[in-house]
N, C-alpha and C positions, 0 to 999 in steps of 0.2 A: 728732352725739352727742345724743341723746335727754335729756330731764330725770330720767327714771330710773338711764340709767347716769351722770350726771353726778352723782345723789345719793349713791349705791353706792361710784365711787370716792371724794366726799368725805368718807365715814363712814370707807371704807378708809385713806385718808389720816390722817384724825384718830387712829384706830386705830394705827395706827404711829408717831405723833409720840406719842402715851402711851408706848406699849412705849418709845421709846429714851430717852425723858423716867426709866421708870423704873429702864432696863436703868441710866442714866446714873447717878442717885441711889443706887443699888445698886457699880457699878464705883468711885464717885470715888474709895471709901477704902482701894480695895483696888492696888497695883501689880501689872506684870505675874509678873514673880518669884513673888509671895504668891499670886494665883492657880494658876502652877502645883502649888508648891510644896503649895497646899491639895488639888490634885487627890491628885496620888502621896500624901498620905498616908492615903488611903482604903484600906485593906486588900481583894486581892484576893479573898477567899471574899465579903467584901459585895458587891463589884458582882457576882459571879457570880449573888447570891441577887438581887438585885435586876434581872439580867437574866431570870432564869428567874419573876421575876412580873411582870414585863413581857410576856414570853410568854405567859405564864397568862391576862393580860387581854386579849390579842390575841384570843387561841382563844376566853374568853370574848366578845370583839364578833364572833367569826366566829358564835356562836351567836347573835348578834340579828338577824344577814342569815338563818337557818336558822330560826329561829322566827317571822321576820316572812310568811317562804314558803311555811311548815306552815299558817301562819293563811288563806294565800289559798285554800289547798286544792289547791297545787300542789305540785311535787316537781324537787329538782335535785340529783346527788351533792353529797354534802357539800365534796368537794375544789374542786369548781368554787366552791364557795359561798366556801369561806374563802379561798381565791384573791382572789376580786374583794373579800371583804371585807377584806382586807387590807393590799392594793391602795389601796384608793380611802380608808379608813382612816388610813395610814399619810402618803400624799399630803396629807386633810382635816384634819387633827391640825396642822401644818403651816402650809398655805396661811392657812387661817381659815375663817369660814364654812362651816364642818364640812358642816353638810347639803346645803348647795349645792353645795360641792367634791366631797365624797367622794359624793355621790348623780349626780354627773355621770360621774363614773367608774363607777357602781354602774349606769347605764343604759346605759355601751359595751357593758357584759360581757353583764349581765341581757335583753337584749334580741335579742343574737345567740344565746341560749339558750331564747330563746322567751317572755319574761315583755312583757307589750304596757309602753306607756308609764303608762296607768293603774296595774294593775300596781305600776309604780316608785314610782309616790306613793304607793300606800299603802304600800310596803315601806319608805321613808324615814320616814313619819310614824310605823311601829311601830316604829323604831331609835330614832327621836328619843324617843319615847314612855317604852322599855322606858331610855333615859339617862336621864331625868327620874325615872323610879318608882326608878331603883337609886341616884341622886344626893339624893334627899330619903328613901329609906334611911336611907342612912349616916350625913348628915345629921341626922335623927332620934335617930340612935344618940348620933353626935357628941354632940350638945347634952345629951343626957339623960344621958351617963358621964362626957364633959369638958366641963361647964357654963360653967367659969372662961373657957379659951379664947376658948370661942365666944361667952362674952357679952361680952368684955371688944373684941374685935373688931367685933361689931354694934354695941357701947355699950349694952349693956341688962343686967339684972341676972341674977344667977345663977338664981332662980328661975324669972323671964320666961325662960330660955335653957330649963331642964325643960321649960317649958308649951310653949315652940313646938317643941322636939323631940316629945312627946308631940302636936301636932297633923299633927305632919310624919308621923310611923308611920302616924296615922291615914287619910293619903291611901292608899298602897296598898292597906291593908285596905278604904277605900271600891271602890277600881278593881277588887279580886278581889270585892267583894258586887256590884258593877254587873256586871262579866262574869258572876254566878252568875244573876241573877235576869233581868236584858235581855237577853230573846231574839232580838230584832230589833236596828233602827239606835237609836242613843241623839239624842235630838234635845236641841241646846243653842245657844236662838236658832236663827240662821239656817243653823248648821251643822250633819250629821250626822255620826254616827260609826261605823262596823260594831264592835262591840268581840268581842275574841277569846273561846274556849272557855274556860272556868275553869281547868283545865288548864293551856295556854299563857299564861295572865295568873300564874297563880302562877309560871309558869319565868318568866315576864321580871322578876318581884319577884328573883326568886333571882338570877340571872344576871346582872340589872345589876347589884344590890348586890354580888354576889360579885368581878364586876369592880372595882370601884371599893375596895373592900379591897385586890384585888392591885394595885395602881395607888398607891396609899395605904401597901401594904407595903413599894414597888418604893423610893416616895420614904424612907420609915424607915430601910430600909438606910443610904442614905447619910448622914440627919442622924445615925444611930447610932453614927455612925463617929469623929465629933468630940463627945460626950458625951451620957447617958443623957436617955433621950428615952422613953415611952408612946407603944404606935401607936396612942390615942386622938387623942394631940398632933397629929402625924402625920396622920392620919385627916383630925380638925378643920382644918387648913390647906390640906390638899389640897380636901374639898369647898367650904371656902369661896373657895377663889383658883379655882377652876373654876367654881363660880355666875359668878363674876365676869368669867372668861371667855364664859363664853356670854352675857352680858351686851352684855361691850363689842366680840365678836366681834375682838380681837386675833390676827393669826395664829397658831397655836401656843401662845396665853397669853404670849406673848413679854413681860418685864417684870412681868406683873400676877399671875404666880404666886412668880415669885423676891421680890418686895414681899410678898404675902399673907406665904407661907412667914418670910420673912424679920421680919414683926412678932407672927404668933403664936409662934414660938420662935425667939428671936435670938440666942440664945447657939450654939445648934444647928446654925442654919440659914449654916455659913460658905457662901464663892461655889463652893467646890468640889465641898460636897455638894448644891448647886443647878446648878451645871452638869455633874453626872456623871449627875444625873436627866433632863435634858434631853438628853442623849446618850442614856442608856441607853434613853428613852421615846421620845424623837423622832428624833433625828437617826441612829441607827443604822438603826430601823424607816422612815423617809426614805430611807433605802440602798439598802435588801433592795427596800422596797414599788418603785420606781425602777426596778430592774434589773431586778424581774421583769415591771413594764410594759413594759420594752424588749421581753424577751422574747419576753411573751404575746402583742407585736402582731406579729413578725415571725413565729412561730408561725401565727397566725391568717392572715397575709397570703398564706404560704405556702397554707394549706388552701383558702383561699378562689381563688386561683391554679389549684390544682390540681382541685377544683371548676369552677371554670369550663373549664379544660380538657377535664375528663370530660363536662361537658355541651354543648362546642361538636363533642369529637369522635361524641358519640352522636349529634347534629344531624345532623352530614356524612354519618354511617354512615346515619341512616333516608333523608335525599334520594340518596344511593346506591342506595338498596335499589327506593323508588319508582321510579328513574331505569328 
């Protein structure tokens, strides 16, 4: 074992002793009874609305595999597209290490379709990209409509909370004036950047923000459920329990979103409306994504069978013919 993967699993590991460290601080005070009991009293049209924006943010990340593809100046049906982003989505949401997980599945698919391995890294880095500009979005917004929340969370004052939303806005609008004006690679240090058409840089403003509202909406339903609650509130807990995912790269935010959630609205935030979001987000779309990898590889095994068939029997046919 290498010192690199020896690091990777010790991050991985610490990673998980959070999560049940938090899941645990969250469970103590709750029995098993009271859990259920919180689930059923979730009225069914709420999860319904909150599965169907669940949905919405899917379709929406199937367009960030579809805009990252348009950028390279290549083309692939859309169905193939939200397929593998789905897939590999569904799976990375889940696992942990989103980019690495689901960009692993994202190169089974993308590469038997013709995209090279180069390619793949750029299409990972415009996902990651196009999460970053829609998650400091909302972010922005957050801060700027529900200041209280968010400052009382960071520990900073309600007005420091306006200023740093109002400098969050300002990132996008930097990234659409750099896609307008840099025509070539963007140099920063030792690294460079292709940045997209202005065009596709304003759709991944769009798109990711719009994601992460429905994502932001999915969770509202549920706190909704157990008393009045603003989807700012909402809003604010979900971007900042997800920064913090992507931080501590936890699998699934396991722990450190039911914690988030659970200290900016706690009267809101019962276990039931936290674990019907983590069904309704993760472990449903864990299901579907699952089953249609079974699927799609015995599918592909198939064609690829049958492909080689057609081309051992064309073989036989031409040295007959020479014969």
């Amino acid at each position: 074992m290498t010192l690199k993967s020896i690091i990777w699993n010790g991050l991985l590991a610490a990673a998980l002793c959070l999560a049940l460290f938090l899941l645990y601080r969250i469970f103590q005070q709750y029995s098993f009874d009271q859990v259920i009991q919180s689930v059923r009293s979730i009225p069914l049209w709420r999860v319904c609305l909150a599965v169907l924006c669940a949905a919405a943010s899917y379709l929406c990340l199937s367009c960030f595999d579809f805009l990252a593809i348009r950028s390279l100046g290549k083309s692939l049906p859309y169905p193939k597209v939200a397929l593998a982003s789905f897939i590999s989505l569904s799976l990375g949401h889940n696992i942990g290490f989103a980019g690495l997980s689901s960009g692993a599945v994202r190169y089974r698919y993308y590469t038997r379709w013709g995209l090279t391995a180069e390619d793949m890294a750029k299409v990972i880095l415009f996902c990651g990209v196009t999460v970053g500009l829609g998650l400091i979005t909302l972010g922005g917004l957050a801060m700027i409509i529900n200041p209280v929340d968010a400052g009382r969370l960071l520990q900073i004052e309600t007005t420091s909370s306006r200023l740093f939303g109002l400098f969050a806005l300002a990132v996008p609008g930097v990234y659409a004036a750099l896609a307008f004006f840099v025509r070539g690679k963007l140099q920063v240090w030792r690294w460079s950047f292709q940045l997209p058409q202005l065009s596709i840089a304003v759709a991944q403003i769009a798109v990711g923000t719009i994601n992460f509202i429905f994502v932001s909406a999915c969770l509202h339903q549920m706190l909704s459920a157990f008393g009045h609650i603003a989807f700012f509130q909402s809003a604010t807990a979900f971007v900042l329990a997800n920064s913090a995912i992507l931080a501590t790269h936890v699998p699934g935010g396991l722990g450190v979103l039911e914690a988030t959630v659970a200290y900016v609205v706690p009267k809101e935030a019962s276990i039931g409306a936290l674990i019907a979001f983590r069904c309704v987000y993760f472990f449903i779309p864990l299901t579907l994504g699952t089953t249609l990898l079974i699927i799609s590889e015995v599918v592909f095994r198939r064609r690829s069978r049958g492909a080689d068939g057609e081309a051992e029997a064309l073989e036989k046919r031409a040295q007959a013919q020479s014969a």
